[in-house]
C-alpha positions as CSV (number, residue, x, y, z in Angstrom):
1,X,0.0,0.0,0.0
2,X,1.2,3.2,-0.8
3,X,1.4,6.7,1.0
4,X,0.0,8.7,-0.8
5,X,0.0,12.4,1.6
6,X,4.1,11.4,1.3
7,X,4.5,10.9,-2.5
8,X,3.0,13.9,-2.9
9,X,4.3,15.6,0.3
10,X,8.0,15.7,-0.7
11,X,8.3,17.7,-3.9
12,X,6.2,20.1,-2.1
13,X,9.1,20.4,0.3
14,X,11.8,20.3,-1.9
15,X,10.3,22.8,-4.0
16,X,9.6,25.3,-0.6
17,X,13.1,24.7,0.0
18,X,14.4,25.5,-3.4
19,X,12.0,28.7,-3.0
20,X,13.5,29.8,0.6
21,X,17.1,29.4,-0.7
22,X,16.9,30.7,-4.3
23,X,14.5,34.1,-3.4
24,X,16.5,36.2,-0.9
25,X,13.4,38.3,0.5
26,X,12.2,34.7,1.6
27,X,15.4,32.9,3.0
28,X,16.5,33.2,6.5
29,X,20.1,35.7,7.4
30,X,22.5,32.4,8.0
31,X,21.1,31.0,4.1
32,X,22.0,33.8,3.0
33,X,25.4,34.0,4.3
34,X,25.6,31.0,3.5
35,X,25.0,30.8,-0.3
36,X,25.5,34.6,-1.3
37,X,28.7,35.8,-2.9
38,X,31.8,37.2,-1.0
39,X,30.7,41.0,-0.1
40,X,32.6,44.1,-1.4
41,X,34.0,46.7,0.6
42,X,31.6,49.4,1.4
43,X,31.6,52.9,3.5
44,X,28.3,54.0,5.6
45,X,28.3,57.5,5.8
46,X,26.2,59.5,9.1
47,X,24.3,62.2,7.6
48,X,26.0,65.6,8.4
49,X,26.2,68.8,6.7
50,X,29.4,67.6,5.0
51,X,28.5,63.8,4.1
52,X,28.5,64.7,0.4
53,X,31.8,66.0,0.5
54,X,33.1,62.3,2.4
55,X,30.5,60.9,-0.3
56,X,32.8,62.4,-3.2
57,X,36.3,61.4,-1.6
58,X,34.9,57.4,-0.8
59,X,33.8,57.5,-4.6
60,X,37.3,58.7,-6.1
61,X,38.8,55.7,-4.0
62,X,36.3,53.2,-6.1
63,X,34.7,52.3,-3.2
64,X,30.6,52.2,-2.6
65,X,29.6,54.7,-0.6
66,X,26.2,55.2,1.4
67,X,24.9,57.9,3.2
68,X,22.3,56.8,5.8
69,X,19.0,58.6,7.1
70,X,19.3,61.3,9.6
71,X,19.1,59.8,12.9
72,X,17.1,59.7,15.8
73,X,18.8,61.9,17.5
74,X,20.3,65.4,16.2
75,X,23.8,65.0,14.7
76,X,27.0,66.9,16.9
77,X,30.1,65.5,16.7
78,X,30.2,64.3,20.1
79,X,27.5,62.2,19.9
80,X,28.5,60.5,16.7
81,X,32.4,60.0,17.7
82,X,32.6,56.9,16.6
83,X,34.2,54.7,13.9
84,X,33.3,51.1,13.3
85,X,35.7,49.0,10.4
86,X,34.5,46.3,9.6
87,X,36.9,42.6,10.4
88,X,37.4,42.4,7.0
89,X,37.5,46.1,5.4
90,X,40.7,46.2,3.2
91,X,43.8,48.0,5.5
92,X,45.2,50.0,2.7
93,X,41.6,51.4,2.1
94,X,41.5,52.0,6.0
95,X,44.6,53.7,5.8
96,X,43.9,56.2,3.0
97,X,40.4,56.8,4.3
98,X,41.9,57.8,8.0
99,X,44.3,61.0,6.3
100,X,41.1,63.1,6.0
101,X,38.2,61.5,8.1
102,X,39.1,63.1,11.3
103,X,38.4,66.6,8.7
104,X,34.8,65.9,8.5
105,X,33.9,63.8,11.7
106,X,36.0,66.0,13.5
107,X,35.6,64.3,17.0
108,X,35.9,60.9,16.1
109,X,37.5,59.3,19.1
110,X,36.5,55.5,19.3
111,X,37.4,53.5,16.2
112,X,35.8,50.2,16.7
113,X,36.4,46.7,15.3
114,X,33.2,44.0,14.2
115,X,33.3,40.7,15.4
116,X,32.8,38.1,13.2
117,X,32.3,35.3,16.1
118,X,29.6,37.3,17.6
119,X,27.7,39.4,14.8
120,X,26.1,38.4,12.2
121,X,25.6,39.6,8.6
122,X,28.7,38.6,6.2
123,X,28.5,42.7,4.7
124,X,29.1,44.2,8.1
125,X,32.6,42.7,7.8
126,X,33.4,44.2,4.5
127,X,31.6,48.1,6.3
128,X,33.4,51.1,7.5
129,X,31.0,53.3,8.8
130,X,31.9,57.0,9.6
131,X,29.9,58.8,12.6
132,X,28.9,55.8,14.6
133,X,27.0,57.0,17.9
134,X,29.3,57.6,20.8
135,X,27.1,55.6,23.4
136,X,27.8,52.2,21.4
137,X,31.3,52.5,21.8
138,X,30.9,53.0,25.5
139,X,28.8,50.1,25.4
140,X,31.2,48.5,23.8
141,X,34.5,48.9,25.8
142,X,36.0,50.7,23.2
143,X,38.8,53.4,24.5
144,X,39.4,56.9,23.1
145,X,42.2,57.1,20.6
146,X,44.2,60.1,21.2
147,X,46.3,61.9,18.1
148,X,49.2,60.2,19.3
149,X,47.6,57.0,18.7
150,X,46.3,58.3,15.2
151,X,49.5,58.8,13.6
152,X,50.4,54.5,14.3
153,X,47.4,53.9,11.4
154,X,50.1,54.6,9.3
155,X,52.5,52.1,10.4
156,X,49.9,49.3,9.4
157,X,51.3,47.0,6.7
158,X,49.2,44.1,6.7
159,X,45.4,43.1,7.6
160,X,46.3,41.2,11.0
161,X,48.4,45.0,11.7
162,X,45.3,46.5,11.6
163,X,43.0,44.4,13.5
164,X,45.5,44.1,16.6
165,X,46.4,48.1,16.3
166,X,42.3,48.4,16.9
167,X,41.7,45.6,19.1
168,X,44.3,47.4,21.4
169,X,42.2,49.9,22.0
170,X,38.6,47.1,23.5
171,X,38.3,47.5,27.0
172,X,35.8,46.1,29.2
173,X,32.3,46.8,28.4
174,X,31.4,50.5,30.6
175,X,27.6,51.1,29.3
176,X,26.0,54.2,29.9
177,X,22.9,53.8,32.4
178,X,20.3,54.0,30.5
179,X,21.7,51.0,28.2
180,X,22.0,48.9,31.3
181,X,18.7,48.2,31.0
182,X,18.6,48.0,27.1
183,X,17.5,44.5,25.6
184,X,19.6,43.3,22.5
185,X,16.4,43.6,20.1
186,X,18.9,44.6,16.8
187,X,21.1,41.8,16.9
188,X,17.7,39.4,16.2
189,X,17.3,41.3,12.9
190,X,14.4,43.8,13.8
């Protein structure tokens, strides 16, 4: 005797599956990682008065370049101090890009590095964003770089120079209070 629900069951399956991995908008984040093509360097941009400026100096390098949304909060340089490169961002790229950052983000104090072992998303490896908020380096650990410490970026010669120059700098975590009490909801994606 034959099963019929399971005859018929199975290239119903195999067919959603072919779905879920083939149409991004319906696969899950790790699929996607998983079966998408090796990501290309990319700088994120916090809008300022001067981001089309940075814009114009990221596009003469041949890199993509993004400028993102005002944010939630008004846009000072103090509050947006931050610099986050991403684990794999090329070092030569990082290099040339720190000579005239510091001109436009002018208070830029806390470069951070990702973590590929604890955040997802391939991309954000391949990212440099300018004008990260201030209060996620402090959440972070992250110490302030002083211009001392600025002038060593141009002693890097090599990718595992870079990442040990910048993970130098990770401290223990010293949140500000009000993220104390902050739940983790971006890192699930929403």
């Amino acid at each position: 005797m034959q099963n019929g629900w399971k005859d018929k069951a199975l290239p119903l399956l195999v067919a959603i599956g072919f779905l879920a991995l083939s149409a991004p908008g319906c696969s899950v984040p790790f699929v996607q990682d998983l079966v998408s093509e090796e990501p290309v360097p990319s700088v994120d941009l916090a809008y300022h008065r001067a981001v089309l400026r940075c814009k114009i100096l990221v596009d003469d390098m041949e890199i993509e370049a993004n400028i993102l949304p005002r944010a939630d909060i008004p846009y000072s340089h103090q509050a947006f101090a931050g610099i986050r490169v991403g684990y794999n961002f090329p070092y030569q790229d990082f290099k040339e890009i720190m000579t005239w950052a510091r001109n436009y983000y002018q208070e830029a104090r806390y470069i951070m590095l990702t973590d590929p072992t604890t955040e997802r998303g391939r991309a954000r490896h391949y990212k440099l964003h300018l004008g990260v908020r201030t209060d996620e380096a402090f959440k972070g650990g992250w110490k302030p770089w002083s211009d001392g410490d600025f002038k060593r970026i141009q002693s890097i010669s090599s990718q595992e120079d870079m990442r040990s120059l910048l993970l130098s700098f990770k401290g223990e975590p010293d949140p500000l209070p009000y993220q104390k009490e902050e739940k983790d909801w971006w890192r699930f994606g929403f």
